[in-house]
N, C-alpha and C positions, 0 to 999 in steps of 0.2 A: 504493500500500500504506500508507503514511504514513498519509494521509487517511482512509482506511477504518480506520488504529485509531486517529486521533484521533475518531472518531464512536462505534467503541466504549468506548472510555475516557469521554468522554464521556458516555455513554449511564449509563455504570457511577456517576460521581462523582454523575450527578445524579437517580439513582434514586427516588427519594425524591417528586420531583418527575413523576414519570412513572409511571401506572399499571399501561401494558402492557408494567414491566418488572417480573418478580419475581424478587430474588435471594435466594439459600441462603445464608447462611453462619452460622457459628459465633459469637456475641455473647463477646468481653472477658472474660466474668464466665463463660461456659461452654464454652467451649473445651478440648477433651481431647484431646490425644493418647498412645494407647498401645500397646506392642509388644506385638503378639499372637501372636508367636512369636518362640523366641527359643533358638537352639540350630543344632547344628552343619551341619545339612540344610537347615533355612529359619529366615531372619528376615524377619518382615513388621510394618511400621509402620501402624497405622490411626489414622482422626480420624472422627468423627461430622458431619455434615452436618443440623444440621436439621430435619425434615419433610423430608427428601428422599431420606438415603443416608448412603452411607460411603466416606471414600477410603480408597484401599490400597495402599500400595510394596512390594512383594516380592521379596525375592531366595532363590535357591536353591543348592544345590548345586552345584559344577558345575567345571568347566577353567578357565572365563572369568569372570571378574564378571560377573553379568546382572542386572537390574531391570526391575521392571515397575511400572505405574500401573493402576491398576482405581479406575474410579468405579461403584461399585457403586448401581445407584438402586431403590428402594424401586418406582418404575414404570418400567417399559424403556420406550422408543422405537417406538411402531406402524408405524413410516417409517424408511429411511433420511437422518441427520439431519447436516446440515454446522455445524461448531462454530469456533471461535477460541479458543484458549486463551492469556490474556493476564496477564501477572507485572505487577500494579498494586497500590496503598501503602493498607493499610488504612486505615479513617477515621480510627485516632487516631494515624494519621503521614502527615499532609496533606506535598505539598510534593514528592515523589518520582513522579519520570516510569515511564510505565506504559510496557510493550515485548510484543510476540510474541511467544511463545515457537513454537506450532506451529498448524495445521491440522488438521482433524481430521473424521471421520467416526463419527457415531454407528451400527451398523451396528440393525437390524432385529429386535425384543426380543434385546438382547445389550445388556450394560454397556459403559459407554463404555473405552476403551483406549487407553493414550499411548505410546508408540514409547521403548525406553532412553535417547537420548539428550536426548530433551524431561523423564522422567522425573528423568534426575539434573538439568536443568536446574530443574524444578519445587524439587526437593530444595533447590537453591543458595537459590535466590530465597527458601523458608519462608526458611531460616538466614539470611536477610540482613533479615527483618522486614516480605517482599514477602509479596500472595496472590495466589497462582496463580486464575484462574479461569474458568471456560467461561465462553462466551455462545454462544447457536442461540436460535434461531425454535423456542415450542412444536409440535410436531409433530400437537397434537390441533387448535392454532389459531395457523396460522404470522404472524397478528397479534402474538401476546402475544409478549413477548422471557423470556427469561431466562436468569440471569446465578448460577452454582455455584461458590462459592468457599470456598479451603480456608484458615483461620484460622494465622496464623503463632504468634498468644497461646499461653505453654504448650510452644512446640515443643522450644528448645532442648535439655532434660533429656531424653526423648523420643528424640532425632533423637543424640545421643551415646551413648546404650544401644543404636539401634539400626546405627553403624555401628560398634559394638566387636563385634555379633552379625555384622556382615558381613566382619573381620578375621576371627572362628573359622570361616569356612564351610568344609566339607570340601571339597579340590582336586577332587573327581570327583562325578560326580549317579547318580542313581539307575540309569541308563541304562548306565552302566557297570559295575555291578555285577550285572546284571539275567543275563548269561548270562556265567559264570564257568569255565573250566577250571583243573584242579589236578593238576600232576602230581607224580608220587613214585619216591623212590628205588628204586630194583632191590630185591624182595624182601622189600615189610614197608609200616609205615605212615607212613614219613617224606617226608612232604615237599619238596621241592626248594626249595631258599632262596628261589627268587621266586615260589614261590607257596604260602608262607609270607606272604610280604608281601602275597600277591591275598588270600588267606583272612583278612587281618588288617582287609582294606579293605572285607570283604563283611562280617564281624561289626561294624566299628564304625559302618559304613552305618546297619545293620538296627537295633541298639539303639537308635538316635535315629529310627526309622522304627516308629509305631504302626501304617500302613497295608498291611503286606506281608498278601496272602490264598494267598497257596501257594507253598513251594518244596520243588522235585523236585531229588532227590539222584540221581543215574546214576553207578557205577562200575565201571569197567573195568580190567582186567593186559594184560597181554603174555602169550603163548602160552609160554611155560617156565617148567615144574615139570605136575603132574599139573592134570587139569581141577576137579577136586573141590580141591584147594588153593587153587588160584586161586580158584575159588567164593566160599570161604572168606573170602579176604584181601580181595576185590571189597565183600563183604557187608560184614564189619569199615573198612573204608573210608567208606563211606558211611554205617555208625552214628557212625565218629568224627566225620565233619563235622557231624554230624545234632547231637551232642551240644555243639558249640561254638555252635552257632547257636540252641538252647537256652538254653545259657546267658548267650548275645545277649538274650534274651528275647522270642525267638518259639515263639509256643505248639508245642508237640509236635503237636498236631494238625491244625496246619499246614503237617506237613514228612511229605515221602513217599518213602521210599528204596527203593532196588532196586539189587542185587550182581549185574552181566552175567558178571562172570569174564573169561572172554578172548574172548567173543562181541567181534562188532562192530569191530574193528578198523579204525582211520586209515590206519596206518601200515604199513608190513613190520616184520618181527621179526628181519630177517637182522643189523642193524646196531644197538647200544647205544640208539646218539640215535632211532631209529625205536620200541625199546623203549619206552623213555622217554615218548614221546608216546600209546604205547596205554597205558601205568600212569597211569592220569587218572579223576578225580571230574568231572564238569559237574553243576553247578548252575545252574537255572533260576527264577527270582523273579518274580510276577506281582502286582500291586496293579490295584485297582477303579479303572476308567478315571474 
């Protein structure tokens, strides 16, 4: 293994020197990176490439910290493409040993993709004034080499906006908010304290999400008091959710309500806590794949 990246390391310092190697990268003087989102659902870092593409770190919403790496290329891969990805010292910091970072497959017109833990490793290396960079065999002539690297010049300022945006990420992802129940007190429009707090976590979701394309409001009572009451109260339910998620700001014409009454039932009605569980709103949230 050593060997095999003392050749591509090599391959790499002596570029210059060598035809059927063509490398991307970023020159000194043009080097950009910038956050192109940057808010409480996604922060994503990019850097230009080029004549070739765009890199991109992303992280989203969610329980866990997660990141991803996309090499985004201006031409995808006709083939399935084996690559190395190797943390070596730009040209105007001679003197620092190059290392492996990971392995890698370019999969068949698809952008290339780096694994989270290679990802935050890429991350380390820019911030230490390292460049990350593939090498593979062109795929249209597995002659030619080339060599895609991501410019460390410029990153710092960049890369500290972009992990104060990964400090605000909201604890929950989309996925969690996506199918919501809401239940409420005996006999009215209040509430239950915790889902109070679910209804707080589906509006602050949504305001920072321009992609929602439909949410379906369904609400249901419990079986005591007359059926035309409950009607009633079902209906008023679900324009009140309707109205909070409005002024979420999603369009009204993207929200569809419907008052069941005391149709539908989960639960029995013999026992409070059984109540309780049939007095509920479900909310259903869908975005374009």
């Amino acid at each position: 293994m050593w060997r095999k990246l003392m050749v591509i390391t090599s391959l790499c310092l002596c570029s210059t020197a060598h035809a059927d190697l063509r490398h991307y990268v970023a020159s000194l003087e043009n080097s950009a990176w910038r956050v192109g989102e940057n808010n409480p659902i996604e922060c994503r870092l990019e850097h230009d490439i080029p004549d070739y593409g765009r890199a991109i770190f992303t992280s989203i919403a969610g329980k866990e910290l997660n990141l991803q790496f996309t090499l985004d290329m201006w031409l995808k891969p006709d083939s399935v493409t084996n690559a190395t990805l190797i943390s070596r010292a730009p040209s105007w910091r001679p003197g620092h040993n190059s290392k492996e970072i990971t392995q890698l497959a370019y999969q068949k017109q698809f952008n290339g993709e780096v694994p989270k833990k290679a990802a935050w490793s890429m991350l380390t290396e820019l911030s230490q004034g390292m460049e990350p960079t593939f090498y593979y065999a062109d795929w249209y002539n597995p002659d030619s080499k080339i060599a895609v690297g991501l410019s460390s010049a410029n990153f710092g300022g960049k890369y500290r906006e972009f992990r104060s945006c990964l400090a605000n990420l909201l604890p929950y992802s989309f996925d969690d908010i996506a199918f919501t129940v809401l239940n409420y007190q005996e006999g009215g429009l209040e509430l239950t304290r915790f889902s109070k707090m679910q209804l707080q976590k589906v509006q602050r979701y949504l305001s920072f999400d321009p992609e929602v394309e439909l949410v379906l409001i369904d609400a249901y009572t419990d079986s005591y008091g007359g059926r035309s009451v409950n009607q009633r109260v079902s209906d008023k339910r679900a324009d009140s959710v309707k109205d909070i998620l409005i002024a979420s700001g999603i369009p009204q014409d993207r929200i569809h309500t419907e008052g069941h009454g005391e149709k539908r039932h989960v639960a029995a009605n013999d026992l409070e806590q059984e109540r309780q569980i049939n007095r509920r709103v479900v909310i259903k949230i869908t975005k374009p794949i």
